[in-house]
C-alpha positions in Angstrom: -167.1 -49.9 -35.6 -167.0 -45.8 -37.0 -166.0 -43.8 -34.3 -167.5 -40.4 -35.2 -164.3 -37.7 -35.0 -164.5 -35.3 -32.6 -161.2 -33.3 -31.8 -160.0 -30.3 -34.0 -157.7 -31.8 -36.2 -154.5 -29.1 -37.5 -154.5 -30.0 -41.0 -151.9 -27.7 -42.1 -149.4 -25.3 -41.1 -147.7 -22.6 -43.2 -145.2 -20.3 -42.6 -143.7 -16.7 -44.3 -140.2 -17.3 -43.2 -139.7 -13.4 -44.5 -142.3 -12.2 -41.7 -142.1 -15.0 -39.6 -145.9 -15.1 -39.4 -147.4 -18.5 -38.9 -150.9 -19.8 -40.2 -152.7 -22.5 -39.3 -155.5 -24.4 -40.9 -158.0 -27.0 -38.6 -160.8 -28.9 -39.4 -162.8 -28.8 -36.5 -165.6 -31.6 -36.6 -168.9 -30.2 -35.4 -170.6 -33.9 -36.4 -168.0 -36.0 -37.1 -167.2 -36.0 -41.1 -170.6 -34.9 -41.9 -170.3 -31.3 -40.8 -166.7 -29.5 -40.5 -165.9 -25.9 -40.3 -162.4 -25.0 -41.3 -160.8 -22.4 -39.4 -157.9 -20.2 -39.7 -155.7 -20.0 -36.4 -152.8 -16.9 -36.6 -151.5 -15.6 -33.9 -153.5 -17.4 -31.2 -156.8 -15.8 -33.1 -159.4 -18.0 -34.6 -161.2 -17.4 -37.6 -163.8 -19.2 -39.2 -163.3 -19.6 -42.8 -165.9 -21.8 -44.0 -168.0 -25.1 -43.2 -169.2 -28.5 -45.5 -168.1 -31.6 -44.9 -164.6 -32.8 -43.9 -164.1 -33.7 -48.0 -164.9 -30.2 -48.4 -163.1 -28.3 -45.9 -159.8 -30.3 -46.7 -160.6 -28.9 -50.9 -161.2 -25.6 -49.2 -157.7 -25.7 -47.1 -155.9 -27.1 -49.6 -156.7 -24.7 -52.1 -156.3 -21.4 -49.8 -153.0 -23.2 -48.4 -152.1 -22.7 -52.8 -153.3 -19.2 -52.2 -150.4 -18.4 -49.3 -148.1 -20.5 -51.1 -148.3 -18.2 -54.4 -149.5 -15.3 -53.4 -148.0 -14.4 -49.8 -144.8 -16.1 -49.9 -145.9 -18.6 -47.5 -144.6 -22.6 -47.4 -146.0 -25.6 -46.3 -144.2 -26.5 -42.8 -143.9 -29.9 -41.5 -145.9 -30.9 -38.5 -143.8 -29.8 -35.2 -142.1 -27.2 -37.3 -144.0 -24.3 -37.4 -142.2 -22.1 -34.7 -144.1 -19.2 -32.7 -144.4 -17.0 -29.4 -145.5 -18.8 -26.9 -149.2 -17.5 -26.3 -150.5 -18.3 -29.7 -148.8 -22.3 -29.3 -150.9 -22.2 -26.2 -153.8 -21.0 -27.5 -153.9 -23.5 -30.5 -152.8 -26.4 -28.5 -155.6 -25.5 -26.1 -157.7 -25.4 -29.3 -156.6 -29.0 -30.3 -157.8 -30.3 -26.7 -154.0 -30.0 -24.9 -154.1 -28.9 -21.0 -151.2 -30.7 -19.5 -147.3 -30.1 -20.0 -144.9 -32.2 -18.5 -142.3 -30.0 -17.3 -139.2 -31.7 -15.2 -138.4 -28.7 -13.6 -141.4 -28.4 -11.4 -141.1 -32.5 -10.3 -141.6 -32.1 -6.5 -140.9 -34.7 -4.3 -139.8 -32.1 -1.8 -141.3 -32.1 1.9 -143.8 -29.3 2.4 -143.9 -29.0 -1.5 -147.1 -31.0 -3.2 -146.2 -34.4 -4.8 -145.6 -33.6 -8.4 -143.5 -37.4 -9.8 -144.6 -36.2 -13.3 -143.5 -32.4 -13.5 -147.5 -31.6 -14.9 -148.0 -28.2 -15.6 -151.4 -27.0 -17.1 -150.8 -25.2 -20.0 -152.3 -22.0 -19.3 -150.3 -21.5 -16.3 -146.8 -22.7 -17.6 -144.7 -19.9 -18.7 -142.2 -21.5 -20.8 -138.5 -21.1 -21.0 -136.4 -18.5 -19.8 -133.6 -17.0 -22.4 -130.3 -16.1 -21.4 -128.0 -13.4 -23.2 -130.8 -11.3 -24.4 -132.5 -14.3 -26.8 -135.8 -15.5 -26.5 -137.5 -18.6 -27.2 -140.0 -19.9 -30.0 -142.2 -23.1 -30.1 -143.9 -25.8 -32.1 -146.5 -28.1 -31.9 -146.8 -31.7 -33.5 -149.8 -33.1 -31.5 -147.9 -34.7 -28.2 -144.5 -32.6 -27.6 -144.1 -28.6 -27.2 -140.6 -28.0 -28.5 -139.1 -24.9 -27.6 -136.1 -23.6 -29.4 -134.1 -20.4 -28.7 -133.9 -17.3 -30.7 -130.9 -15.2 -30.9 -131.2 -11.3 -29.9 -132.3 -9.0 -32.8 -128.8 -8.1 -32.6 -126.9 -11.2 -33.6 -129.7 -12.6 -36.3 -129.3 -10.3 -39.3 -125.5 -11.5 -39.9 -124.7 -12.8 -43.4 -123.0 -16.2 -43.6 -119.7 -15.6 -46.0 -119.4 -18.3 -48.8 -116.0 -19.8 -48.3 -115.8 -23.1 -46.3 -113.1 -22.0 -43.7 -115.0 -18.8 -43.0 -118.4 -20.6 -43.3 -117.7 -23.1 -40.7 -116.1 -20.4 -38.7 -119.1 -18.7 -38.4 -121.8 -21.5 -37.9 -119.8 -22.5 -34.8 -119.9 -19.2 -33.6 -123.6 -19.1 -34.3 -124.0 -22.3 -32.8 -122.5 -21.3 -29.5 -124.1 -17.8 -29.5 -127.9 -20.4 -30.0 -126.3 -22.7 -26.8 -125.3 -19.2 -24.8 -129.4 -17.8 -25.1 -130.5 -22.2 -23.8 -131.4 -25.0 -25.1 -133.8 -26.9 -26.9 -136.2 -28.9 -25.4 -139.0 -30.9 -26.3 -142.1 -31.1 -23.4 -144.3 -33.9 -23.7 -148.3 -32.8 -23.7 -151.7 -34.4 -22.8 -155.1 -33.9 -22.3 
């Protein structure tokens, strides 16, 4: 049996690792393969950028993905990769059909405190991770976990790493420790 698609699908992500500015492309299937529209998602703003079928609005993506990749200094990322503040993950994961987070800091099992065994969190009231040490936190998403992954101040990101081994390894354990210091990473499993 064809089941006729129905959820947005993110068919590519691509990132300017200069600017940091993330763009995403999804086919969103209005009926099933027969009639797509592709749409740009940046910054937690949709745009529409055309419609056909799904044959054509994968040509379409592909080919302005060649665009970025040329002409903007953007690069394909891989799924799950594609790192961002934390309202425009939300706004494409809502995008892509995800409400739940599954968060094990707000398991209650707590009297007076409603039963929570699973630590679910709907997405547009979770508020993410809090950074220590003046960092912050960035996140991906790959479909069915919300990685976050902390940021170093402004401060401590523009240092050059020196070419040596000694000094090299030196200062990727001190960057290391300065990334552990601001929290950790953690991946949050997501539903619908």
């Amino acid at each position: 049996m064809y089941e006729t698609r129905t959820r947005p699908w993110l068919y590519r992500s691509l990132q300017n690792g200069e600017r940091g500015e993330v763009r995403h492309l999804l086919i969103v299937f209005v009926n099933g393969s027969a009639e797509t529209q592709l749409v740009q998602f940046t910054n937690g703003i949709e745009t529409l950028v055309s419609s056909g079928t799904e044959y054509e609005t994968k040509l379409h993506a592909d080919v302005l993905a060649q665009a970025w990749t040329s002409d903007e200094g953007f690069s394909l990322v891989k799924e799950g990769h594609a790192f961002e503040p934390l309202p425009a993950v939300i706004a494409l994961a809502r995008k892509l059909g995800v409400e739940v987070v599954y968060d094990n800091r707000f398991k209650a099992v707590k009297p007076g405190h409603p039963l929570n065994l699973t630590g679910a969190v709907p997405l547009k009231n979770w508020s993410g991770m809090a950074a220590k040490n003046g960092g912050s936190y960035r996140y991906a998403l790959d479909g069915v976990r919300l990685t976050a992954q902390p940021v170093l101040a402004d401060s401590l990101r523009g240092a050059i790493a020196p070419g040596d081994g000694a000094a090299f390894a030196k200062f990727m354990l001190n960057h290391m420790a300065a990334l552990k210091a601001v929290g950790p990473t953690v991946a949050f499993v997501v539903s619908d």
